[in-house]
N, C-alpha and C positions, 0 to 999 in steps of 0.2 A: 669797793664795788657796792652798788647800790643795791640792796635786797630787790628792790623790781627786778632786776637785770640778773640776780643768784639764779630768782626765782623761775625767770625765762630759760637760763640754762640747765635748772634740775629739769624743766618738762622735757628738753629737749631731748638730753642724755637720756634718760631715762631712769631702768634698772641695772645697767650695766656694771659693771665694777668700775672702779676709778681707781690711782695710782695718786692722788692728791698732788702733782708735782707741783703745784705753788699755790699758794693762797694771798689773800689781800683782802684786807681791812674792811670788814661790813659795815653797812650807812642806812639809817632808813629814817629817808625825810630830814637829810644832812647832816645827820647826829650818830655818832660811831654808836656802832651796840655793845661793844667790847668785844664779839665775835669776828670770827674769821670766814671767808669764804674761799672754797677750792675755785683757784680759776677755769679750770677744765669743764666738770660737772655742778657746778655753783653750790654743792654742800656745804652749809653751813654749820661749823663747828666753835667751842671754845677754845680758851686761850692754851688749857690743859690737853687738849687734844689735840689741838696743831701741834704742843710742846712732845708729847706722845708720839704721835705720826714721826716728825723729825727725829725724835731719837732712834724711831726705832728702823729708820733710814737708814739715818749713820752706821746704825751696828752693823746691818747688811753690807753696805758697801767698805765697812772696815775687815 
């Protein structure tokens, strides 16, 4: 996802909470950033943080 397009979905969402339910690979100006972006609310996170979020998924749903 392209940071313009993160960026148009944080305004959108807002402050609301988010549930992160998938993320995809942030770009800005065609070149990865190593970040991740929520597809939902377009938050932008690291690698460790998506890694975080997920696990801490899994433990809920385990």
């Amino acid at each position: 996802m392209q940071k313009k397009k993160a960026t148009e979905l944080q305004r959108a969402w807002g402050d609301k909470p988010c549930p992160h339910p998938a993320f995809s690979r942030e770009y800005d100006m065609g070149e990865r950033t190593g970040n991740y972006c929520c597809t939902q609310c377009g938050a932008s996170v690291s690698f460790r943080e998506k890694a975080e979020i997920m696990a801490a998924r899994a433990e809920q749903d385990a």
